[in-house]
DRENDREN-212856 format. One line per field, with one value per residue: x, y, z of N, C-alpha, C, CB in turn; chain. Coordinates in Angstrom, 3 decimals. Glycine has a CB too. Example, Ala and Ser with C-alpha at 12.3 -4.5 7.8 and 13.67 -1.06 7.14 Angstrom:
<nodes>
nxx: (13.190;12.850) .
nyy: (-5.690;-2.250) .
nzz: (7.800;7.080) .
caxx: (12.300;13.670) .
cayy: (-4.500;-1.060) .
cazz: (7.800;7.140) .
cxx: (13.200;12.900) .
cyy: (-3.300;0.030) .
czz: (7.800;7.870) .
cbxx: (11.308;14.084) .
cbyy: (-4.473;-0.598) .
cbzz: (9.046;5.725) .
chaine: (A;A) .
</nodes>
This chain:
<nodes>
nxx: (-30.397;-27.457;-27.060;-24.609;-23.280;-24.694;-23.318;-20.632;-21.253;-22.323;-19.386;-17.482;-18.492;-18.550;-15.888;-14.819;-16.155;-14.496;-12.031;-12.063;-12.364;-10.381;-8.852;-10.603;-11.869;-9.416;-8.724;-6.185;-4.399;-1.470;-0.970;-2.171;1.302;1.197;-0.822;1.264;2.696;1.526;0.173;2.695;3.097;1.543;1.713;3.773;2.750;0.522;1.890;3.453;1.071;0.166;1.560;1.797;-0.544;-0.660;1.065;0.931;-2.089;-4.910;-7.153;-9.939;-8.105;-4.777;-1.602;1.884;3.876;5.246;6.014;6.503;9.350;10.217;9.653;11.097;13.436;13.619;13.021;15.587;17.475;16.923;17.120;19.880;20.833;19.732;19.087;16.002;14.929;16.027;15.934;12.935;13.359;14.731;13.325;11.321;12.317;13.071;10.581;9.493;11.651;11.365;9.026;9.092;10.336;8.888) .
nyy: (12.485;12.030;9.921;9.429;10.371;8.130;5.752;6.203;6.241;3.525;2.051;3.084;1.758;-1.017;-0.966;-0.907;-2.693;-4.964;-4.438;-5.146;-7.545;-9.553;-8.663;-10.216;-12.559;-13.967;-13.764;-13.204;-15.242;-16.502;-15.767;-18.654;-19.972;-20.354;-18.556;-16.114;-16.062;-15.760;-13.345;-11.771;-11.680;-10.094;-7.186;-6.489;-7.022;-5.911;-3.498;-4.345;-4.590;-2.000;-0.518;-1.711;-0.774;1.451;1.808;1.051;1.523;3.199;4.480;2.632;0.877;-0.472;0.784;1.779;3.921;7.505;6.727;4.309;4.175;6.120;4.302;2.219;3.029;4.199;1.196;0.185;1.611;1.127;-1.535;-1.216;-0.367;2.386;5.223;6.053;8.772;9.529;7.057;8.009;10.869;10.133;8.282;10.268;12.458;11.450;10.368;13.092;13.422;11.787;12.230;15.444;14.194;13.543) .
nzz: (8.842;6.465;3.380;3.407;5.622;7.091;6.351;6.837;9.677;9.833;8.885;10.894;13.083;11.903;12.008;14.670;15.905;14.517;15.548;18.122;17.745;17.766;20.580;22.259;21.139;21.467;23.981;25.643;24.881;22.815;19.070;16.762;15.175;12.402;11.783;12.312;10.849;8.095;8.669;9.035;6.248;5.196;5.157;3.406;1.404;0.597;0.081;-1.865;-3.738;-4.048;-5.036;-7.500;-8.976;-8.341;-10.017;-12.601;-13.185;-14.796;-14.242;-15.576;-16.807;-18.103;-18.196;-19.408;-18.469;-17.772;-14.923;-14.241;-14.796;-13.137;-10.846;-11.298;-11.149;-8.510;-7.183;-7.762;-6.397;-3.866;-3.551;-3.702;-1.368;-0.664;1.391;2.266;1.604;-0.545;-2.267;-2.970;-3.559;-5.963;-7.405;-7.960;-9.651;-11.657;-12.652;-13.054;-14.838;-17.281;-17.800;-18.597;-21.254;-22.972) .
caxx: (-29.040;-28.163;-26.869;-23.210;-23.371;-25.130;-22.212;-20.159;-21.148;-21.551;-18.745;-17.107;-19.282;-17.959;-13.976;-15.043;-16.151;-13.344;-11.093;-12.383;-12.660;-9.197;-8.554;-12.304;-11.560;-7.658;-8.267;-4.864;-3.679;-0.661;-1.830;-1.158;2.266;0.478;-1.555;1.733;3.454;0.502;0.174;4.002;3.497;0.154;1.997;4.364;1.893;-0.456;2.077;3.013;-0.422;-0.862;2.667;1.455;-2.056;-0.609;1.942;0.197;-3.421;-5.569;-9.205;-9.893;-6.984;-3.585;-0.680;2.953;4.180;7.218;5.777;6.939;10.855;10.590;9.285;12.202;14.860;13.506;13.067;16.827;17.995;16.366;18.287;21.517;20.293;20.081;17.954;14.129;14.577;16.910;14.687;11.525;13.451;15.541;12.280;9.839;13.024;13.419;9.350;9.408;12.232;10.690;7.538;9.155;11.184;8.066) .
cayy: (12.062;11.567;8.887;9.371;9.824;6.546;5.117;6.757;5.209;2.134;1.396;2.931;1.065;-2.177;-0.663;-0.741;-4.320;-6.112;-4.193;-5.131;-8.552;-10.261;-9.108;-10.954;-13.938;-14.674;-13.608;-13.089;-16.149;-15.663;-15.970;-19.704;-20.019;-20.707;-16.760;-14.833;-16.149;-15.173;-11.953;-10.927;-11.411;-8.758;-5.660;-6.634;-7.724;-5.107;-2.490;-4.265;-4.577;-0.772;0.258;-2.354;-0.413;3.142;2.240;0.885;1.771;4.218;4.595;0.919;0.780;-0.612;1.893;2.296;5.567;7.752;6.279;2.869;4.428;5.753;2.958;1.259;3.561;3.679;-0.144;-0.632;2.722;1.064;-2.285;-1.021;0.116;4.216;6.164;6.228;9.779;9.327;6.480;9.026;11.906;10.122;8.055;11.326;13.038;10.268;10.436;13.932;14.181;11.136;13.465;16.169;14.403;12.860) .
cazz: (8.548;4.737;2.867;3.433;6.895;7.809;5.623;7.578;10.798;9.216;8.271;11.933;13.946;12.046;12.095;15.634;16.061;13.795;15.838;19.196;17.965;18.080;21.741;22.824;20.760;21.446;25.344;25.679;24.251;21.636;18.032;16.410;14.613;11.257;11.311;12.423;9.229;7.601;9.094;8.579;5.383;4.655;4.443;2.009;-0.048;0.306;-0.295;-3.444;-4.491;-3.888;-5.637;-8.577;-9.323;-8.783;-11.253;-14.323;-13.527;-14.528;-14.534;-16.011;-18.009;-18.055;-19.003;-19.073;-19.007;-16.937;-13.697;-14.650;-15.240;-11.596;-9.897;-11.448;-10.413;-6.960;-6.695;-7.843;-5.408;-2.854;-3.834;-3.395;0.342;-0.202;2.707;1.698;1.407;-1.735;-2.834;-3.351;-4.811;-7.226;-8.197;-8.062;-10.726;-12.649;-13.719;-13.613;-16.492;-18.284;-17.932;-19.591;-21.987;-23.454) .
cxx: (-28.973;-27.395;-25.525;-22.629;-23.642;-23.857;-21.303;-19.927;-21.168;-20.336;-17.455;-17.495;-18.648;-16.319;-13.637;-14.996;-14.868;-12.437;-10.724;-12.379;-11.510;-9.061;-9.933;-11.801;-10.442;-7.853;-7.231;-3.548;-2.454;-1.474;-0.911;0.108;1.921;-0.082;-0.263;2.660;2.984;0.854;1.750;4.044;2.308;1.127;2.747;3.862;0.764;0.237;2.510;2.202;-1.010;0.565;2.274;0.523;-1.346;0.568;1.711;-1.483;-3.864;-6.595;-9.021;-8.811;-5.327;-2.957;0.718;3.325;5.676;7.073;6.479;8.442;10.647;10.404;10.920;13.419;14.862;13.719;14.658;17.470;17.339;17.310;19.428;21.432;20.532;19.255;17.128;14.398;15.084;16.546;13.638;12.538;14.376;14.131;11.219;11.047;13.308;11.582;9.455;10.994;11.575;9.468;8.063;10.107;10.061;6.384) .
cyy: (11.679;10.544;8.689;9.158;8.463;5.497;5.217;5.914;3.919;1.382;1.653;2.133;-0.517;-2.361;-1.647;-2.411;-5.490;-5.753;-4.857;-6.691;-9.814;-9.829;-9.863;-12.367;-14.320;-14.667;-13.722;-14.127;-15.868;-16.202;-17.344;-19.199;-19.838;-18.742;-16.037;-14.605;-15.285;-13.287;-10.926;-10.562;-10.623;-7.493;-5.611;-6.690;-6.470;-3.807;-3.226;-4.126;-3.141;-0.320;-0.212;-1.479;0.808;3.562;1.657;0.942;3.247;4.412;2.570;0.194;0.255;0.101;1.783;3.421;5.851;7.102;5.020;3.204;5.053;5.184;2.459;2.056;3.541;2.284;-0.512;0.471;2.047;-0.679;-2.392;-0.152;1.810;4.309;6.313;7.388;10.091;8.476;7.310;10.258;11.410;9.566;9.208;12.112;12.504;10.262;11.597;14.213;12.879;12.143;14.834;16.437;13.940;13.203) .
czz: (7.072;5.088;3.766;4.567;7.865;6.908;6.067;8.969;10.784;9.398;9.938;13.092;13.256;12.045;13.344;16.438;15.614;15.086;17.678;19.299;17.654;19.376;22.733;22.130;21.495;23.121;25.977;25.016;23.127;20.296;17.746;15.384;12.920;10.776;11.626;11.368;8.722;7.443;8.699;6.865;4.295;4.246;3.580;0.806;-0.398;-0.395;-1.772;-4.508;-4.869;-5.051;-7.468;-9.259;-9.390;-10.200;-12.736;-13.721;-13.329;-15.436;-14.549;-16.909;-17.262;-18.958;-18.597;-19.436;-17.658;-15.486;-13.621;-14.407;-13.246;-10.658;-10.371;-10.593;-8.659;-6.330;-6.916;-6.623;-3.870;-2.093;-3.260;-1.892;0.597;0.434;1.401;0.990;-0.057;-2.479;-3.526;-4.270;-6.227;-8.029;-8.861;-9.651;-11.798;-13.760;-14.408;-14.987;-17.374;-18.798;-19.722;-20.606;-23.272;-23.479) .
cbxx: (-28.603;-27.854;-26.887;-22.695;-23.978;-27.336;-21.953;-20.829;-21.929;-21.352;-18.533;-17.064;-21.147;-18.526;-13.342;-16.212;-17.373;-12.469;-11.135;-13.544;-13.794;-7.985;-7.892;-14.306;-11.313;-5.865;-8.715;-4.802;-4.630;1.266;-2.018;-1.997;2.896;-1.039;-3.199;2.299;3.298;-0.760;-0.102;5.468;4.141;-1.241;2.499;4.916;0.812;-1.278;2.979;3.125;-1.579;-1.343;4.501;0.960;-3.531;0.071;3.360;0.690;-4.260;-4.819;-10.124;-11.164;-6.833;-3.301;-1.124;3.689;2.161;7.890;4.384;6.498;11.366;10.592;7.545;12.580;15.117;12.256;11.955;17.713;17.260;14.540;18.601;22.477;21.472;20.073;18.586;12.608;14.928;18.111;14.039;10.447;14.222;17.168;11.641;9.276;13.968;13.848;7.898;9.084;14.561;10.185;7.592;8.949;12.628;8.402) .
cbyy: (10.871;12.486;8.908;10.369;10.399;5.909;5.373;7.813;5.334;2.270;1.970;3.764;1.525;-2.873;1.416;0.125;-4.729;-5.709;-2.751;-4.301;-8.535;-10.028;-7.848;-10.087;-14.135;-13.365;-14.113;-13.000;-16.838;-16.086;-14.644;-20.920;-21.207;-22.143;-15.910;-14.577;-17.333;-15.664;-12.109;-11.940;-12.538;-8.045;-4.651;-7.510;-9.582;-4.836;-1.585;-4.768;-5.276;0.245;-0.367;-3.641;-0.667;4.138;1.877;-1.184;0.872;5.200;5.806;0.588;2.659;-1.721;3.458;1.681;7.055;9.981;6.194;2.291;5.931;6.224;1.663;0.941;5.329;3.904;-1.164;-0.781;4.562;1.166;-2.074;0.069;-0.844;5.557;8.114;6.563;10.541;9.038;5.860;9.917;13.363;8.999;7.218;12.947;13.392;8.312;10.407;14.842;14.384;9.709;15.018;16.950;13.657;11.826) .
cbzz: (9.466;2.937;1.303;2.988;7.108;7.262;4.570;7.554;11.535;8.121;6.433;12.105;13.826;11.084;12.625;15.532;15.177;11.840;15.423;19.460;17.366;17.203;22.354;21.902;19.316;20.600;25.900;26.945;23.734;21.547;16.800;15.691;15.117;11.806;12.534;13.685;8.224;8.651;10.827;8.991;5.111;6.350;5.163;1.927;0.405;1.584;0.626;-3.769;-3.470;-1.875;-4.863;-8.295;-8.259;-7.120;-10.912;-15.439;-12.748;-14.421;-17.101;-16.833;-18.846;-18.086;-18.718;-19.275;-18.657;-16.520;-13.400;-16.360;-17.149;-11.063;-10.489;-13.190;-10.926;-6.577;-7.531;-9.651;-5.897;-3.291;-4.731;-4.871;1.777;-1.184;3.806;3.052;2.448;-1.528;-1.828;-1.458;-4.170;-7.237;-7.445;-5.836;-10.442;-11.346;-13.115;-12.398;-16.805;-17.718;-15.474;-19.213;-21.616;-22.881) .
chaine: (A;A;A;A;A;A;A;A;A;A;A;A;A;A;A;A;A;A;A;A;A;A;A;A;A;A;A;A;A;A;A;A;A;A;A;A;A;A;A;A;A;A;A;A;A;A;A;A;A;A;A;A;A;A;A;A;A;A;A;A;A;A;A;A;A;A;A;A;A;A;A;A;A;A;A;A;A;A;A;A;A;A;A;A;A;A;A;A;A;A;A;A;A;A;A;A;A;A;A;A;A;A) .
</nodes>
């Protein structure tokens, strides 16, 4: 087996366990009041955290560039409550002509 493989299972074998290991702990119990705060408020955060990095990083570097101009237009199109789908292409048209005004 190489490297990658045992890394591989690794890392499924502990997916496996975490995943297995809130309904063994909680035994049906509901979760306290205190973690579902918590918890509501992970994916917000994670997707900012991920929208943050894909839009000024790259490699080790901080950058602004046309990515920055459609994040914005999306984040205000999104604002004013347009369908996702109108979100993504005005943001994705908005880089691409920054792209190729620049």
């Amino acid at each position: 087996m190489t490297h990658a493989w045992t890394v591989v299972t690794l890392v499924g074998a502990a997916t496996i366990a975490i995943k297995a290991a809130g309904p063994v702990l909680l035994g049906g119990r509901p979760l306290p009041q205190r973690l579902s705060g918590l918890i509501a408020l992970l994916a917000p955060a994670l997707l900012a955290a991920l929208v943050a990095i894909n839009t000024f990083g790259s490699g080790r570097h901080l950058v602004i560039d046309a990515r920055l101009a459609g994040v914005a237009v999306g984040a205000a199109a999104a604002w004013r409550r347009a369908p996702a789908l109108l979100v993504v292409v005005l943001a994705a048209a908005v880089t691409a002509g920054v792209r190729a005004l620049g």
